[in-house]
C-alpha positions in Angstrom: 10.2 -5.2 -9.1 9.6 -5.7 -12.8 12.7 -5.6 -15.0 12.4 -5.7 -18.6 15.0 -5.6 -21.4 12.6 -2.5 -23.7 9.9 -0.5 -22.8 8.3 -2.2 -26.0 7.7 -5.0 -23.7 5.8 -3.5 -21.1 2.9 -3.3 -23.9 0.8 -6.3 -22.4 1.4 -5.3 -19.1 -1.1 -2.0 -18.5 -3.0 -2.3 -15.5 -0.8 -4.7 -13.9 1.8 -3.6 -10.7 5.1 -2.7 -11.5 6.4 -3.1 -8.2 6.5 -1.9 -4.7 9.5 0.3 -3.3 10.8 0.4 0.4 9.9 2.5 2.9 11.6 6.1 3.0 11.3 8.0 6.5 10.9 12.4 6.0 12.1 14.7 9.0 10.9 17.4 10.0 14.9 18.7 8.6 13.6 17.4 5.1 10.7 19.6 5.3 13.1 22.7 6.2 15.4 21.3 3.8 13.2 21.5 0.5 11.4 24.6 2.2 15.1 26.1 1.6 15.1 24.8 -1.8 11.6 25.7 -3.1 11.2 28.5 -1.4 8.1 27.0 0.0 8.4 28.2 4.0 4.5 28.1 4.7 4.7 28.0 8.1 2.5 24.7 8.0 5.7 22.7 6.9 8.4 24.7 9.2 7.1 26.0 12.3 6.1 22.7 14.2 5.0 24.5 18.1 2.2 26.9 15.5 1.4 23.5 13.1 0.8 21.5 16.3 -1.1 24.7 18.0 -3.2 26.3 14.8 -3.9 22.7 12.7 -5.7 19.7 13.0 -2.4 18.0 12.2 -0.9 18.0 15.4 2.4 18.7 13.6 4.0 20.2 10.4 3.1 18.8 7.6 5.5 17.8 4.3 4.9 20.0 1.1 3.0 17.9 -1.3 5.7 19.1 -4.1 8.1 17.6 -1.5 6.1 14.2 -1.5 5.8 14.2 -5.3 9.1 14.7 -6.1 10.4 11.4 -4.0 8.2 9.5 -6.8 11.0 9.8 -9.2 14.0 8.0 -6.9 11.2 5.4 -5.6 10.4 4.5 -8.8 13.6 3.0 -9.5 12.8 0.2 -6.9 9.9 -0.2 -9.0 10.4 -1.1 -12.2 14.1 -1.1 -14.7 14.4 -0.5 -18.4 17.3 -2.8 -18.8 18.2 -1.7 -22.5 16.9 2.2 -22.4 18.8 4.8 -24.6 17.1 7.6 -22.1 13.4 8.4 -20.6 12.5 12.3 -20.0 9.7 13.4 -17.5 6.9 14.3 -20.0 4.9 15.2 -17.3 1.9 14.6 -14.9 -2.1 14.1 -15.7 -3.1 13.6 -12.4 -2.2 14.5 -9.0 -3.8 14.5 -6.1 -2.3 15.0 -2.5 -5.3 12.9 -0.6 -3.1 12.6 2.9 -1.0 14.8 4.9 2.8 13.2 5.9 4.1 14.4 9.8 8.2 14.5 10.4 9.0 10.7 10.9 6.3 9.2 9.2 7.3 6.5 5.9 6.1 6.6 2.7 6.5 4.1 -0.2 5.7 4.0 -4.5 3.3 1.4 -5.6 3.5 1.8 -9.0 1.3 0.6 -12.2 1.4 0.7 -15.5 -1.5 2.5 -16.4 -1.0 3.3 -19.8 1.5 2.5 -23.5 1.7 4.0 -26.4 4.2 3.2 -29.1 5.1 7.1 -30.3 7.5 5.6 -32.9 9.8 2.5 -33.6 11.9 2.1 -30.1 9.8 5.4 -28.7 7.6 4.5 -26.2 5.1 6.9 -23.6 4.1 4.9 -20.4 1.7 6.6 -18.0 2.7 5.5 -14.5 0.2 5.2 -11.6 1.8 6.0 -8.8 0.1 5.3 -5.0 2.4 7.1 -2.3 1.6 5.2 0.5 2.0 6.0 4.4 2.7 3.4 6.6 0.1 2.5 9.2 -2.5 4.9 7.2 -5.5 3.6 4.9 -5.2 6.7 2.7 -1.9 7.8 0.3 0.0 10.7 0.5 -0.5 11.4 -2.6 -1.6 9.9 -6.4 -0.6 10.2 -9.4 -0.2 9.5 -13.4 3.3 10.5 -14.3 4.0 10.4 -18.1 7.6 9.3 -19.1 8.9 9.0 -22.4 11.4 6.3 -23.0 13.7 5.8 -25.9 14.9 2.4 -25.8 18.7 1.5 -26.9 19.3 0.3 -30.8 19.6 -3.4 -30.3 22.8 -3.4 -32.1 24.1 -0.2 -29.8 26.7 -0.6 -26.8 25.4 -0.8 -23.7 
């Protein structure tokens, strides 16, 4: 995990690893689950006897949304903004869901810095690299370049 005090000093690191998060296990429940939230129900993600009949798969599958949004909590095992004010989710450039994930299967973030731009004094716009790994598969669940926004604290400011 890379910890820094300001986003202002991630500057020399582009292209290097931020860090590697832990494994996270998905059910076959968390596909229901965010199929409930979303409203995405495709039968591919909640009806495992048709997904294991009609598919390739031999199972449901996750929802890529449901994959992509686990980037954001894995990230914090990646890398910490020790003295940020606030970041906000500017967006994403690139995403790409290369691999399907089956109920039980683990994923993990590798994340690098793949980009920094100083906006304005303590304003800073990292473009994070993000590799969604599956364990005991050679291709990602996913990739990404997630854009975040960070505002670090005034060094004189409370913590």
């Amino acid at each position: 995990m890379t910890s820094v005090e300001f986003a202002t000093d991630l500057e020399s690191r582009v292209g290097e690893e931020l860090g590697v998060s832990s494994w996270r296990s998905l059910t076959f429940e968390d596909f229901v689950a965010f199929g409930d939230l979303s409203g995405d129900k495709y039968w591919i993600h909640t009806d495992r006897e048709r997904a294991r009949r009609e598919t390739p798969y031999g199972d449901a599958i996750a929802q890529g949304l449901l994959t992509l949004s686990l980037v954001i909590g894995l990230a914090g095992e990646c890398f910490e903004i020790r003295q940020k004010d606030r970041s906000l989710n500017y967006g994403l450039e690139h995403v790409r869901f290369t691999s399907p994930v089956k109920p039980d299967e683990r994923v993990r973030l590798r994340m690098k810095l793949g980009g920094f731009v100083a906006v304005e004094p303590r304003v800073t716009r990292l473009t994070l690299s993000c590799l969604l790994e599956i364990d005991g598969k050679p291709k990602p669940a996913l990739v990404a370049d997630w854009i975040s926004i960070v505002y670090d604290r005034k060094p004189d400011a409370p913590s």
